[in-house]
N, C-alpha and C positions, 0 to 999 in steps of 0.2 A: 695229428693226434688221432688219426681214424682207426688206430690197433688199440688204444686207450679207450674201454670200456666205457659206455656214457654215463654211468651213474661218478666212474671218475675224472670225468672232463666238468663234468657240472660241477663237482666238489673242488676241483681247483680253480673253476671260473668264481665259485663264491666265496676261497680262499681268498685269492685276489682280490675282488670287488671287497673283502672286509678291509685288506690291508692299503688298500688305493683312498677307500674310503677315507681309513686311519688320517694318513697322510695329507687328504685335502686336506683334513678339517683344519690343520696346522698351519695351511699356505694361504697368504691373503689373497681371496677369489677363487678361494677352493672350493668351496660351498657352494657358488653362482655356475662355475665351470662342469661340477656332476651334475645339477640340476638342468644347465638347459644343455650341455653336448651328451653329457653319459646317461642320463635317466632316459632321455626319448627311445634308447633302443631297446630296454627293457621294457618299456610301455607299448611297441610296438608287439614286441614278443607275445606280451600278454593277452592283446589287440589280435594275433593273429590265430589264438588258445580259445578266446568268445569268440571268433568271427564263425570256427567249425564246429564248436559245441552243440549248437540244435543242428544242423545240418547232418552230423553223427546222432545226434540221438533218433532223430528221425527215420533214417538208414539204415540204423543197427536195432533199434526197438521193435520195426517193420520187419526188418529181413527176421530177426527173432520169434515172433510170431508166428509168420507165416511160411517158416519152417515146419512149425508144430503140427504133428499129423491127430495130435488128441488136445484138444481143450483145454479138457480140466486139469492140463500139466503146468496150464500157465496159471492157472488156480493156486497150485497147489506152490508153485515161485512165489506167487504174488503175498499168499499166505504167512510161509514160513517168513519170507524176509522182514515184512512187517514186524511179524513176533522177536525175529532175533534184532532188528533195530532196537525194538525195545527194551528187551533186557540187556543187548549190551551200552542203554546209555544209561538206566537207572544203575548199572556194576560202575560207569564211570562216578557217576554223581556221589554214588556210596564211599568209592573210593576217593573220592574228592576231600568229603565231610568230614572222613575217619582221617585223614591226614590233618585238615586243617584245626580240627580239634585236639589232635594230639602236639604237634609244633607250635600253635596258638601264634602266629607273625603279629595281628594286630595290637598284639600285648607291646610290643617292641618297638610302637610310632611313638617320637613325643609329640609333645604338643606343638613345640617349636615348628615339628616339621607336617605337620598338618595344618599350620596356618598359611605355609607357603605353598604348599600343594594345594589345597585354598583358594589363597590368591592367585595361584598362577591358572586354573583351571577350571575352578567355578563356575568364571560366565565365561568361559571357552565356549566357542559356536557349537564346537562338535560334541560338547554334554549335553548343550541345551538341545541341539536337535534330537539326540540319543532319547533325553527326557519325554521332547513333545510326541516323537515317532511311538515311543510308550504309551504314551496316555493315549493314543489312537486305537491302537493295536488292544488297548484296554477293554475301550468304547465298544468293540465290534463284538456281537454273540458268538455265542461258546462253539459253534459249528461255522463259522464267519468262514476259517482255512478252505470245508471243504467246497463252499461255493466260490471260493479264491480261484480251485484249483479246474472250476468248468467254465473255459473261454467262451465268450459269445463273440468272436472271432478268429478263426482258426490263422489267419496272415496275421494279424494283430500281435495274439502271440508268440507265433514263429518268427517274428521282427524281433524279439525283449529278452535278452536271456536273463534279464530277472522273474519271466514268467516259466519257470521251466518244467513247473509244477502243472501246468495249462499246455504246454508242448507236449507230455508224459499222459495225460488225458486223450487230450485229442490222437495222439499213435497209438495207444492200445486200441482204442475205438475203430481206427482208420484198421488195425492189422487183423484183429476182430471180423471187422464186416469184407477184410479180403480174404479171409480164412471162409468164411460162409455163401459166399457165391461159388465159390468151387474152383477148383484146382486150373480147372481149362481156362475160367474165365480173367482169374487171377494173376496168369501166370507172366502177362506181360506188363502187370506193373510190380510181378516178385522179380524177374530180369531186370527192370529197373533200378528196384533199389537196392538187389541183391552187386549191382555195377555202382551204385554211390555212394553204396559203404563200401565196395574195395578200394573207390576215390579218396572218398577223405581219410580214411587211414593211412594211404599213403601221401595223404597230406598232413597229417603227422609226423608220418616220419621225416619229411621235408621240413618242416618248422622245427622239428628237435635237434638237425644240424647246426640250429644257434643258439640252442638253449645254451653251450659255456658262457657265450659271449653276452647274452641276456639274461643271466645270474650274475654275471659282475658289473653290472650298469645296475639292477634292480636293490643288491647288497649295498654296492657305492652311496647311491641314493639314501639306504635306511640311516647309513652311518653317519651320513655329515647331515642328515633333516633329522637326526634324534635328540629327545628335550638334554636338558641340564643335566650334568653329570651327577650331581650332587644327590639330586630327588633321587634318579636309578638307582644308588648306590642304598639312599635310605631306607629304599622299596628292595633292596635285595633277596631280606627272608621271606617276604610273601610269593616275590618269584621263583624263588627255589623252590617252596609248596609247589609253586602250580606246575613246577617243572618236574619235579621229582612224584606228581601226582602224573603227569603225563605220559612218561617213563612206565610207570607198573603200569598202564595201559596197554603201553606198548608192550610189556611184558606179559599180562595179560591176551594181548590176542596172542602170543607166539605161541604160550602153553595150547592156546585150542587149537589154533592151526596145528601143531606136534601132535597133539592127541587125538583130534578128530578128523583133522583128514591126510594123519600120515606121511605127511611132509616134514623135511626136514626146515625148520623153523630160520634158519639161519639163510638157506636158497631161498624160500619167500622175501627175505629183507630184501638180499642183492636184487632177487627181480622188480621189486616195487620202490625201490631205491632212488630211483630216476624221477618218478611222482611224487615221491615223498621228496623229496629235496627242490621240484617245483613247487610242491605245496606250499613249503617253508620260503621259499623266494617272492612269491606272488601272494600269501596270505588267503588266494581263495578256491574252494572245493570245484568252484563250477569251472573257472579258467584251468583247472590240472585236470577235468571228466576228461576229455581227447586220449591224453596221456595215460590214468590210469585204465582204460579201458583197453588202450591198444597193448598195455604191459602184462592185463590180467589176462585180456583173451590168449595174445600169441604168447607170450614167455611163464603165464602162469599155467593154462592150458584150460579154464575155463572157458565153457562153451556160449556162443552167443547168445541162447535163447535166456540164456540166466544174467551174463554183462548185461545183454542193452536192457533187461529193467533193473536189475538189482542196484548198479552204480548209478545210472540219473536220478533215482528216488534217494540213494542213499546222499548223493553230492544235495542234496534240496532239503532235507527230514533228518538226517542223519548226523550229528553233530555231538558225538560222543566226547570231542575235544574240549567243543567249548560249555557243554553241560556240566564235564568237571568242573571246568576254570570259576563256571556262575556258583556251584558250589562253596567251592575255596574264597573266591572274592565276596562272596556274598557275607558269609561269616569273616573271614579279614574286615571286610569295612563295622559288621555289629562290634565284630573285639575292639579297636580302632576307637570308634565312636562312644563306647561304654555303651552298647542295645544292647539287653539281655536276650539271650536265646534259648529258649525251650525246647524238652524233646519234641513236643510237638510241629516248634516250629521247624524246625530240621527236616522232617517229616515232608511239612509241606513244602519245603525247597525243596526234594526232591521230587513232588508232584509236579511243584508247578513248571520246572526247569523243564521234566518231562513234556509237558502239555509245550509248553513255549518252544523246546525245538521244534516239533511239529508245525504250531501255528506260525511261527513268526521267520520258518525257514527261508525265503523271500526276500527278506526285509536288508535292505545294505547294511550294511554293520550290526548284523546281526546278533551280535554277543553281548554287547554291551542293552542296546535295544530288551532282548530277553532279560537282564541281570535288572534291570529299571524293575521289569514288570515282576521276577522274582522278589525283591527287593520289599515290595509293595503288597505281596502276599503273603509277606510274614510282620506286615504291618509297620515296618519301618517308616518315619516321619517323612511326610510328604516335603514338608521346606529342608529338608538336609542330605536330601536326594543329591544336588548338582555336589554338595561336601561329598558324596561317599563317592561318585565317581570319580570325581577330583584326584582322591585319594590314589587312584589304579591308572588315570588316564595316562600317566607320564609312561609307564610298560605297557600299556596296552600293545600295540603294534608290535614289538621284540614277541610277546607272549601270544599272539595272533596268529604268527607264523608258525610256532609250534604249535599251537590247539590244532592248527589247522594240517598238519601231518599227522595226529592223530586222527580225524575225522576221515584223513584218505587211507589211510593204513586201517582206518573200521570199516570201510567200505571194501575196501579188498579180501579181509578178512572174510566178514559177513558172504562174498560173492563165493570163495572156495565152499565156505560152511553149507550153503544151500546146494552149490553146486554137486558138492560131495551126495549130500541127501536125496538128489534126485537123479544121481548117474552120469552127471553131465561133467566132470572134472578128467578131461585128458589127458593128453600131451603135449606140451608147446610145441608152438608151430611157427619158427619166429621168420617176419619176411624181411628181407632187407630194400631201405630205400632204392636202389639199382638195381635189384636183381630183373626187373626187364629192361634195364638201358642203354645195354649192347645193340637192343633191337633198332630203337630210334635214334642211336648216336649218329 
């Protein structure tokens, strides 16, 4: 399969892994048999996705840096990117509200079937923790994030890739203070790790020779561990909101990529194709950072000094996908529940979704986590909280996977957009896993 393009070997590994799936569910011990022979190698995959993600960002963050012959240019990265996060997850959240308002899904639950989604999910472990992790995340002051984000252990962190926010701290600082002693003094730890990010990149490309075979073990897996057919189906039109909300995202970045930095919108797809269809297999932003990084620098042609910050801030902060989705669900569950919503309170969903990607980028299951706390900001009843998640939890996962290609497809986006802005958007330069393995064969 090695003439077969990899965004199309992963597409038919997740072909298959749907329809393998299909098929266990049918055969008695089909279920036991994807979870403990075919899920493990998906998990390994993913296992092997965190293993290099700080070790690149570290590498690629540094060499980025201490590249820069002027300062204030990582200033002015740092700046811009911040600002376009912003506006484009309050365009997602908007675009979220205006859809869910005008299709209205929660009109369309009966009661019938809110009493089973109810029962079935209520006191499910995974609400309640969603719940408590909320009420935490509550508790803590309104700048809580940014003292999150200064380790008081620089190995502590670099052990945690749910600290990645505390990894991205400590490398600027670290590339910072090798940038100010000076070029002579410097230069034998820029050799360094200017040689450790050429390593783990081509330890990507090494771990992406399985990615076919570890989309159809991680697909297999969602298929036959997915709930009741019946709930999916009841929950239909709110997935299609969140889907068809997801989509003019997607649409949305293509027009600015076409407009603003001159590309043809449709090459962007293909090249980032391969990440985004990890994204959608793995559900999470930080296990596909490897990948989309080594797709944006060599095959988009973004330059390092803009990847290694734009994308680890954006995989941690950036969550365009699921800002929509809290949107959409947030109002699905008020329609649903008969809560009345005000313009005002709309308003403040899109404050507080805002604030919440930010704060609670960190947090495992983050989506849900944030929709708690949005939830709660528009005054929704404290005791009907585990009911309204209840309501979503049955799609949640199907709907995770897709937030979560949009969140990598905003992060790519955003990288050309800055990139563009400050000169740094080239040519791809793409390497191939072998091309020195003549040498050592």
């Amino acid at each position: 399969m090695r003439k077969i393009a990899l965004h199309w070997q992963i597409l038919i590994g997740m072909l298959l892994g749907l329809i393998f799936g299909f098929v266990m569910t049918n055969i008695s011990g089909g279920r036991d048999f994807v979870v403990n022979w075919i899920n493990p190698f998906g998990t390994i995959f993913v296992k092997m996705l965190k293993l290099i993600a700080i070790p690149l960002i570290l590498a690629s963050l540094i060499k980025g840096i201490s590249d820069l012959k002027d300062i204030s240019k990582f200033r002015d990265i740092g700046l811009r990117t911040i600002a376009i996060y912003v506006v484009t997850t309050v365009c997602a959240i908007t675009i979220g509200l205006l859809l869910v308002n005008v299709v209205q899904p929660g009109d369309g639950i009966s009661e019938e079937t809110i009493a089973k989604l109810t029962d079935t999910y209520a006191g499910d472990t995974g609400v309640q923790s969603k719940i408590a992790e909320a009420g935490r995340q509550k508790e803590s002051g309104p700048l809580q994030f940014l003292v999150d984000m200064v380790p008081d252990n620089a190995f502590n962190a670099l052990s945690n890739n749910s600290l990645m926010l505390q990894v991205i701290f400590f490398t600027i600082l670290f590339g910072i203070a090798m940038l100010l002693i000076g070029e002579k003094n410097a230069k034998p730890l820029k050799d360094f790790f200017d040689s450790l990010n050429d390593v783990v990149l081509k330890m990507v490309d090494l771990i992406m020779l399985t990615a076919p075979v570890a989309v159809f073990a991680l697909l297999a897996n969602v298929v036959v561990t997915s709930g009741d057919p019946d709930l999916l189906v009841a929950l239909l039109k709110y997935s299609l909101t969140v889907i068809v909300g997801l989509m003019l995202m997607i649409v949305f970045y293509l027009i600015v990529v076409g407009v603003y930095t001159r590309k043809n919108p449709f090459w962007f797809l293909t090249q980032i194709s391969p990440a985004q269809l990890l994204a959608f297999s793995t559900s999470s932003s930080a296990a596909t950072l490897p990948v989309t990084m080594e797709r944006v620098e060599e095959h988009i042609g973004v330059d390092k000094e803009v990847s290694s910050f734009v994308l680890p801030v954006g995989a941690t902060i950036n969550m365009d996908g699921t800002s929509l989705y809290q949107g959409v669900a947030a109002v699905f569950i008020a329609q649903a529940l008969a809560f009345d919503l005000t313009l005002a309170d709309q308003l403040t969903i899109v404050l507080t979704a805002l604030l919440a990607s930010i704060g609670s980028a960190a947090v495992p299951g983050a989506g849900m986590v944030m929709l708690v706390i949005v939830l709660e900001s528009i005054g929704f009843p404290a005791d009907r909280l585990a009911i309204g998640l209840a309501l979503i939890f049955a799609v949640d996962r199907p709907l995770d996977m897709c937030r979560t290609v949009v969140n990598v497809t905003g992060d790519a986006t955003v990288s050309m957009i800055v990139a563009k802005s400050v000169g740094k958007l080239g040519k791809p330069h793409v390497k191939d896993w072998d091309e020195h393995y003549q040498e050592v064969k």
